[in-house]
C-alpha positions as CSV (number, residue, x, y, z in Angstrom):
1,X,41.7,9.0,103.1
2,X,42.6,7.2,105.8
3,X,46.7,6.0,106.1
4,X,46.1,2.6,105.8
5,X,43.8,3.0,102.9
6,X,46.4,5.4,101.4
7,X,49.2,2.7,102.0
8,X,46.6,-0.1,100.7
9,X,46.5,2.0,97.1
10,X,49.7,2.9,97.0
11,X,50.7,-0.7,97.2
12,X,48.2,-1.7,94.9
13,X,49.0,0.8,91.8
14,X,52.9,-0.1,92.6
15,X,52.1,-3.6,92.2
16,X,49.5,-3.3,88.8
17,X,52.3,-0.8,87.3
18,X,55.0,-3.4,87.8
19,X,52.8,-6.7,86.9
20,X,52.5,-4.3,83.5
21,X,56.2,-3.0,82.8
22,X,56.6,-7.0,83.3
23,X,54.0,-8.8,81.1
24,X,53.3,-5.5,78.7
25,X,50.0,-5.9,78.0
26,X,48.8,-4.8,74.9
27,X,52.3,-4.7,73.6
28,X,52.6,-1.6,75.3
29,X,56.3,-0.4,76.3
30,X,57.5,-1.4,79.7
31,X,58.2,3.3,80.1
32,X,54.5,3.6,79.5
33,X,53.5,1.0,82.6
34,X,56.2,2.5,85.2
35,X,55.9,6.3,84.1
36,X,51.9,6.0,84.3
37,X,52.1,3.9,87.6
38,X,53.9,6.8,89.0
39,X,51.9,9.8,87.2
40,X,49.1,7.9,89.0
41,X,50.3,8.0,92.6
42,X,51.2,11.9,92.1
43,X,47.7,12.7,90.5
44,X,45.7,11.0,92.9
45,X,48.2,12.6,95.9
46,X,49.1,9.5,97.1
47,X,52.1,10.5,96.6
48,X,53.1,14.6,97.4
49,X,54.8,16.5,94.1
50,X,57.4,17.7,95.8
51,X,58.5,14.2,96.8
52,X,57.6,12.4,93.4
53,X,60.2,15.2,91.5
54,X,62.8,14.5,94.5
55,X,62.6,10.5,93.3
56,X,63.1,11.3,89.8
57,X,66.2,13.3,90.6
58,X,67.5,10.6,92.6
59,X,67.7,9.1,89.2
60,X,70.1,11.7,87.3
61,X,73.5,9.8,87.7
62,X,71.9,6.7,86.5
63,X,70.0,8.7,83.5
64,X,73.5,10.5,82.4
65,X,75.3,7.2,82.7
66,X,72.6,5.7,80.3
67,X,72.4,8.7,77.5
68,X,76.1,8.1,77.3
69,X,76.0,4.7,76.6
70,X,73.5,4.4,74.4
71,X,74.9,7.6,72.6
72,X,78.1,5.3,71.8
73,X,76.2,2.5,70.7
74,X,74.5,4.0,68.3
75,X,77.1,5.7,66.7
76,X,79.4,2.8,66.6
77,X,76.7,0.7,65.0
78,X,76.0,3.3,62.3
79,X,80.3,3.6,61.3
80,X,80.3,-0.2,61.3
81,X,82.1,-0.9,64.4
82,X,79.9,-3.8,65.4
83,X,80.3,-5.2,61.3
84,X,83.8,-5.3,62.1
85,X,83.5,-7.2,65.3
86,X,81.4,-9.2,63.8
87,X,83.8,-10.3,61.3
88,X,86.6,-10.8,63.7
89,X,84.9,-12.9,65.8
90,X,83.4,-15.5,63.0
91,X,87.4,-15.4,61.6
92,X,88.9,-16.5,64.4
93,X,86.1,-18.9,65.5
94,X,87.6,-21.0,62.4
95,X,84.3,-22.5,61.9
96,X,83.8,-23.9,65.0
97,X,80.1,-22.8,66.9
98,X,81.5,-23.6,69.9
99,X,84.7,-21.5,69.5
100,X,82.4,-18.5,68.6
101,X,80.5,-19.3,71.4
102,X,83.3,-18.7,74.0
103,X,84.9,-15.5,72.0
104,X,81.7,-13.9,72.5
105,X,81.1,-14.7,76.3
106,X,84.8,-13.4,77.0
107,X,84.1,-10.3,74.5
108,X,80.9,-10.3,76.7
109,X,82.8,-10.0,80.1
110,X,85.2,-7.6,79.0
111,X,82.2,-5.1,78.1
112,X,80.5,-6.1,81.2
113,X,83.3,-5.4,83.5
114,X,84.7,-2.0,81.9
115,X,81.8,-0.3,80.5
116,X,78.6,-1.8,82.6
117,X,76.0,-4.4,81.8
118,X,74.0,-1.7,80.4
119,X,76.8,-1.5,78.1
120,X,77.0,-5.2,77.2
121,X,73.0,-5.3,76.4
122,X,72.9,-1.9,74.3
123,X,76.9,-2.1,72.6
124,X,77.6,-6.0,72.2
125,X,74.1,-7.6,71.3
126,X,73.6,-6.0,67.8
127,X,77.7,-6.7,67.1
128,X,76.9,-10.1,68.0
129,X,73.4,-10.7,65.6
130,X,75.8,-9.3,63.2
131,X,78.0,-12.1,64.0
132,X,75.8,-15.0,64.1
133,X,74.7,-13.6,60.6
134,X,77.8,-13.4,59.0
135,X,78.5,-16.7,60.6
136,X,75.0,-18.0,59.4
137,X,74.7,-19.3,62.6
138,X,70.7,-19.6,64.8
139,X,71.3,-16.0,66.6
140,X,70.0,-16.8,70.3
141,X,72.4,-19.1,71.7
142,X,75.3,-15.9,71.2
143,X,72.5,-13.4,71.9
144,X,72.1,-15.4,75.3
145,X,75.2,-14.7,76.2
146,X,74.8,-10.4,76.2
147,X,71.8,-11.0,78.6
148,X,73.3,-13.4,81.0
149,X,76.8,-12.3,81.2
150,X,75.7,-8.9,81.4
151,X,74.9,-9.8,85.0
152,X,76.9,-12.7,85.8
153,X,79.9,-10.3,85.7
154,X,78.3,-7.4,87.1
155,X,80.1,-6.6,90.6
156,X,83.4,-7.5,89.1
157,X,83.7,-3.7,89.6
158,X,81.7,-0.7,91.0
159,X,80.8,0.7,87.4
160,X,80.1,-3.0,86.1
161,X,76.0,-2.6,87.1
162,X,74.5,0.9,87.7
163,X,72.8,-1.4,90.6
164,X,76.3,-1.4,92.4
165,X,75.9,2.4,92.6
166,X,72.5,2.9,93.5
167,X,72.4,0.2,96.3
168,X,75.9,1.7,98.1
169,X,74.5,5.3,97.3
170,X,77.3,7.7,98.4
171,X,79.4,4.8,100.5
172,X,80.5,2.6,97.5
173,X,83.8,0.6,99.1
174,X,87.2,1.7,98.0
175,X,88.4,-0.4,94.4
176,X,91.1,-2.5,96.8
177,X,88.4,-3.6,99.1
178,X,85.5,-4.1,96.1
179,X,88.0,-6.6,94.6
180,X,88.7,-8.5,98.1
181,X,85.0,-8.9,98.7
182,X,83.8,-9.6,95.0
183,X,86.7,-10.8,92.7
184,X,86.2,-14.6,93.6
185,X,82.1,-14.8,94.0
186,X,82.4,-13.0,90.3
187,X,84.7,-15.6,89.0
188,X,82.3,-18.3,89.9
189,X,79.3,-16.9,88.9
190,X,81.0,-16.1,85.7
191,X,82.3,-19.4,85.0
192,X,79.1,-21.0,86.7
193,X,77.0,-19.2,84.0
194,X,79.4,-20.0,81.5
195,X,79.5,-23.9,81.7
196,X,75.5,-24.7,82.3
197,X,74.4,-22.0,79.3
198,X,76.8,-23.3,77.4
199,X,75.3,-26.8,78.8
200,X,71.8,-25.5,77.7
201,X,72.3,-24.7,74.5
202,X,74.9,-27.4,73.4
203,X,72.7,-28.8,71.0
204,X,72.1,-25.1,68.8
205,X,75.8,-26.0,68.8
206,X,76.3,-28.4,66.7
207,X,76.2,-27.1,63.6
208,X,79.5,-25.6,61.5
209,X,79.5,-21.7,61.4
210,X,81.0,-20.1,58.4
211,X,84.8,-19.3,58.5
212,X,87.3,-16.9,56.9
213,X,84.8,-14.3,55.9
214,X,85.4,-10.9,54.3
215,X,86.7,-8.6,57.4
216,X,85.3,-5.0,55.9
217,X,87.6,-2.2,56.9
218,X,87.0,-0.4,59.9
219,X,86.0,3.4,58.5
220,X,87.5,6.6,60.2
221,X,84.1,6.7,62.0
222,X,84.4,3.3,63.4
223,X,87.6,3.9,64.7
224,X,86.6,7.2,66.5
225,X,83.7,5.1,68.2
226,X,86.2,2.3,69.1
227,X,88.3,5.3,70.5
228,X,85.6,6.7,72.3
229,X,84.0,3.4,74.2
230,X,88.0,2.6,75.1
231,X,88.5,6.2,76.4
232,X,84.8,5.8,78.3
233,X,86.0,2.3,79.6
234,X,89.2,4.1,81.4
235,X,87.6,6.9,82.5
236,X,85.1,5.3,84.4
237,X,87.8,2.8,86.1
238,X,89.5,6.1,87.0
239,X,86.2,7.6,88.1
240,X,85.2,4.6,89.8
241,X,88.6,4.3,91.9
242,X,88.0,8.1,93.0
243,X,84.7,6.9,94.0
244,X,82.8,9.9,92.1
245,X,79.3,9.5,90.4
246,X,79.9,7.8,86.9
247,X,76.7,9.9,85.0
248,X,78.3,13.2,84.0
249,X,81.5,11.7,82.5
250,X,79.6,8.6,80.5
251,X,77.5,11.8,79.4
252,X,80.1,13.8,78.3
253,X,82.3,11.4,76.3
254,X,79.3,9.5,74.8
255,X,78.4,13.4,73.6
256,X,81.7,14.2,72.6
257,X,82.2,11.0,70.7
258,X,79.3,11.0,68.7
259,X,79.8,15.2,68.2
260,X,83.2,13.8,66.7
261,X,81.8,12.0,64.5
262,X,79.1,13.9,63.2
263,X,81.5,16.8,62.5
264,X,83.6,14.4,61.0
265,X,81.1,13.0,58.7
266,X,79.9,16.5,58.2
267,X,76.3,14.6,59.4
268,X,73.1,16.2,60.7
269,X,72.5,14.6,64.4
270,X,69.0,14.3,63.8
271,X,69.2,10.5,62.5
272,X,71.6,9.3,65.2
273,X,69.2,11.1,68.2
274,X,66.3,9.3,66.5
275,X,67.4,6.0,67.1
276,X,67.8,6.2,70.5
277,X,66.0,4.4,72.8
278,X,65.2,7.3,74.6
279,X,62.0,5.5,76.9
280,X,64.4,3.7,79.0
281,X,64.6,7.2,80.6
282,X,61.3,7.3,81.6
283,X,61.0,3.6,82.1
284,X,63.9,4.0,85.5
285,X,62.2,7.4,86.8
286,X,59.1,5.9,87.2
287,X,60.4,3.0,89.2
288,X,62.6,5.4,91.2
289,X,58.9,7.1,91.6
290,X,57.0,4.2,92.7
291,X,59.8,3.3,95.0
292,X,59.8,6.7,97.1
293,X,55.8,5.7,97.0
294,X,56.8,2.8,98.6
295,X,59.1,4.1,101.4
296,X,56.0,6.7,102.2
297,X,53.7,3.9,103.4
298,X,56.8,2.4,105.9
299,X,57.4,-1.0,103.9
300,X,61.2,-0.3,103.5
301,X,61.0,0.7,107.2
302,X,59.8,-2.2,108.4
303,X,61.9,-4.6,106.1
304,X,65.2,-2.2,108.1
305,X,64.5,-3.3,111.4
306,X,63.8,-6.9,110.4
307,X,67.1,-6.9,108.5
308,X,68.7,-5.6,111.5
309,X,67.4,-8.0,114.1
310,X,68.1,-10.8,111.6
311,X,71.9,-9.4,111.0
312,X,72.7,-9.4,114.8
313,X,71.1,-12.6,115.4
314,X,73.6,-14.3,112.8
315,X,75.3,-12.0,109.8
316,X,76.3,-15.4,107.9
317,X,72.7,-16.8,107.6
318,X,71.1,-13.3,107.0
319,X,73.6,-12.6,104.6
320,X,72.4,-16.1,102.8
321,X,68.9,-16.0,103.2
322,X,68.4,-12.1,102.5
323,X,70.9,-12.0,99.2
324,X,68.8,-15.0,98.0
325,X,65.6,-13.4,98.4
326,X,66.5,-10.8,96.9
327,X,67.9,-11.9,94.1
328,X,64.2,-13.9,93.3
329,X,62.6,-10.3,94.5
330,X,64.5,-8.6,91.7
331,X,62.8,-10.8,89.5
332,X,59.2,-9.7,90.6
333,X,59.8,-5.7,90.6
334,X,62.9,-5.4,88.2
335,X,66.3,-5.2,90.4
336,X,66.7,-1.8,90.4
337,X,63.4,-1.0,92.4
338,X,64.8,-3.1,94.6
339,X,68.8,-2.5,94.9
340,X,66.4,1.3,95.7
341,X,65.1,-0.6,98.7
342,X,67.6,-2.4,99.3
343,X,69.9,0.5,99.7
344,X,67.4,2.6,101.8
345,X,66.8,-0.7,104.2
346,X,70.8,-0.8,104.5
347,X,71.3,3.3,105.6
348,X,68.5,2.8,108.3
349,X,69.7,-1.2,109.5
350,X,73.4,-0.7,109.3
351,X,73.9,-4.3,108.4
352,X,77.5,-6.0,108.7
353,X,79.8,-5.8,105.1
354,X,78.9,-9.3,104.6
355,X,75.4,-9.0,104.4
356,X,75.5,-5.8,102.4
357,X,77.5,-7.6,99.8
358,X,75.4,-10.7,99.8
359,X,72.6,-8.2,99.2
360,X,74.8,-6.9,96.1
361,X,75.1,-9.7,94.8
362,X,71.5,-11.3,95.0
363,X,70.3,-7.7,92.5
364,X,73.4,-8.2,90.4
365,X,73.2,-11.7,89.4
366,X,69.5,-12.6,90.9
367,X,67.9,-11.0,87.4
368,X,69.6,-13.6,85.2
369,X,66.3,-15.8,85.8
370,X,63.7,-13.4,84.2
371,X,63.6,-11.2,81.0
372,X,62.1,-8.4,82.5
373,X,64.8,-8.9,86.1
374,X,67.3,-6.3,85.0
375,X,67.9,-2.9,83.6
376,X,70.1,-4.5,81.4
377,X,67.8,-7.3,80.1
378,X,64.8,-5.4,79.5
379,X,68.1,-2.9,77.0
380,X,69.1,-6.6,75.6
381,X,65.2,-7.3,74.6
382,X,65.0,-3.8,72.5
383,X,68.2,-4.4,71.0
384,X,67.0,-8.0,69.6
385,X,64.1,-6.8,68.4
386,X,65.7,-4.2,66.5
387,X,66.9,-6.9,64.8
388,X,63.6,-8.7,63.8
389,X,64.3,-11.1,67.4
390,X,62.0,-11.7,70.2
391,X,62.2,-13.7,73.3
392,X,59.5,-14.3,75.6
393,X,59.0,-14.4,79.1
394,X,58.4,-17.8,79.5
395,X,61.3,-19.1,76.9
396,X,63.5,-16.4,79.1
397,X,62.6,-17.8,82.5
398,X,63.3,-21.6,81.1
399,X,66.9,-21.1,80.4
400,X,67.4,-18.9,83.6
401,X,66.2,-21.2,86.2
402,X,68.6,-23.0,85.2
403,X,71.7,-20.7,85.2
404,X,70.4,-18.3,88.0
405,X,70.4,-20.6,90.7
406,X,74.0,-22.3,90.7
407,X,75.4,-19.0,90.1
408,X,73.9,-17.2,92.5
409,X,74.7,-20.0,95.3
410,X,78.6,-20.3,94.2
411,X,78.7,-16.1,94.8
412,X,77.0,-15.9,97.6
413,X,78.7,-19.3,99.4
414,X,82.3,-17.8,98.0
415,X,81.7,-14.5,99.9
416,X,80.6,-16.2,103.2
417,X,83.6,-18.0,102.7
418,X,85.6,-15.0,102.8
419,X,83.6,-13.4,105.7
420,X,84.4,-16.1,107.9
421,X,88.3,-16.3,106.9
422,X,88.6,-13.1,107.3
């Protein structure tokens, strides 16, 4: 076969299998699209063996961080945790929609910033459907909030995305220089996303929520899981600061926690291992897959030395015009796929700060305008439907054109800003 023919079908199967993990046809799972997309490109030898397992081991920080998460979701739903969250939250809302509304977006940054977006989507939203049940309350306005907020706040630190990692790859900036760069773009885009969802869904507002409900004691199980995501949340600021890989230790305490409690309980694993949702695993190795694909044909090569002529023609305007595409390109292939690009188009172009972080930001926050734009939404979506919710695409993409774009031009403006003054 000749190259370009090779490159054409390579392109072509990378596209299909990420139209698919996007619109899920048949209902599908978004794992079964990606995984066969890249099964395909081995099978076929588009893609060598050797070089398809090397892509999937790319993605064993990212897989370990995402076991340990959802390891401590789970457990901490099953003792009750998110019941008692729940409860607190409607309490102190004191019947006002509104009230409940802004408790759960600052609950919602909290997660976001300490424990990852990943976090937010997998640990907060079924705490807050319990919420807007106990509040008796229409559940998507505060079920908004975990999918947007899970990116809007997601470079307030390295371990806020598992984007932030993958697109620095082993040169992640020091903690102090993280928060000079990114501390005010995230403030905007938090309080930009903030004030127009909050804008959007005013009128779901309206009604009164239930107050002064029965807060249900927190069991010894509940407060080992609340132990355990606390003592995950410092360790991975700790981690972060050392600038090591964040996988092995979210692993290890998500393991430890739930071994805790199941020895605790004197409780069979079996149940808890069941209801994980153990195809997001495959779902990221077969985009890490089609993106080494990808790279084999020279795309990302040829996007490098663009990005480099455009960064030493004018950093300022490439850093604008690149993090804004991006972001929207996130959208189209799912932002880790492309923070994997973006990453390997960085180590060959060797792009000024301010254009890397512009980039940053654009596969952080750019995936708050599609369902299917972020790790942590596509998490968000299985959550919800656990719960008997669905959102689709389209009802997704009406809300998030209109709190993507101010967000995303706020960030990126505020880190020019501090480019120039500094």
């Amino acid at each position: 076969m000749a190259p370009s023919t090779a490159n054409l079908a390579i392109w072509t199967i990378s596209a299909i299998a990420t139209a698919a993990v996007i619109a899920r046809p048949f209902r599908l799972p978004e794992a079964i699209w990606a995984a066969g997309g890249a099964i395909l490109l081995v099978a076929t030898g588009l893609l060598p063996l050797t070089a398809g397992l090397a892509a999937v081991g790319k993605g064993l920080d990212v897989y370990l961080f995402l076991i340990g998460m959802m390891l401590l979701s789970e457990v901490a739903r099953r003792e009750g945790l998110f019941d008692w969250v729940a409860a607190y939250a409607v309490n102190h809302a004191k019947g006002s929609p509104r009230r409940l509304f802004l408790l759960i977006y600052a609950v919602g940054v909290v997660v976001t910033v300490f424990l990852s977006n990943d976090a937010t989507a997998v640990v907060l939203t079924p705490a807050v459907f319990a919420a807007a049940r106990k509040a008796k309350v229409d559940p998507l306005p505060y079920l908004f909030i975990c999918a947007f907020v899970a990116n809007a706040a997601s470079f307030v630190l390295p371990i806020s995305n598992p984007a932030n990692i993958v697109l620095y790859g082993d040169h992640t900036p020091p903690l102090g220089r993280w928060l000079a760069s990114f501390t005010l773009p995230s403030l905007l885009a938090i309080l930009a996303t903030y004030l127009v969802l909050r804008r959007v869904e005013a009128r779901r507002l309206d009604a009164v929520c239930e107050r002064d409900i029965d807060q249900p004691p927190l069991s010894g199980g509940g407060k080992l899981a609340l132990a355990g995501i606390a003592i995950t949340a410092l360790a991975l600021v700790i981690v972060s600061a050392l600038d090591k890989p964040l996988g092995a230790p979210t692993a290890l305490l998500g393991a430890a926690t739930t071994v805790a409690i199941l020895v605790a309980r004197k409780a069979a694993p079996w149940p808890v291992l069941k209801s994980v949702s153990w195809s997001v695993l495959p779902l990221v190795a077969g985009l890490f897959v089609l993106v080494e694909a990808l790279e084999h044909t020279g795309l990302i090569g040829a996007l490098a030395q663009t990005l480099k002529r455009a960064s030493q023609s004018s950093a300022p305007i490439t850093a604008a015009v690149w993090g804004g595409l991006l972001a929207f390109a996130s959208n189209l292939m799912n932002n880790l796929p492309a923070g994997l690009i973006a990453s390997t188009a960085i180590s060959q172009a060797q792009p000024p700060r301010m254009v890397i972080d512009a980039l940053l930001i654009g596969v952080d926050l750019g995936p708050n305008l599609s369902i299917t734009g972020s790790l942590a939404t596509i998490l968000w979506l299985t959550a919800i439907r656990r719960e008997g919710e669905d959102v689709t695409f389209w009802r997704f993409l009406k809300v998030g054109a209109l709190v993507m774009p101010p967000a995303l031009a706020l960030a990126i403006g505020a880190r020019l800003l501090l480019g120039v003054a500094g």
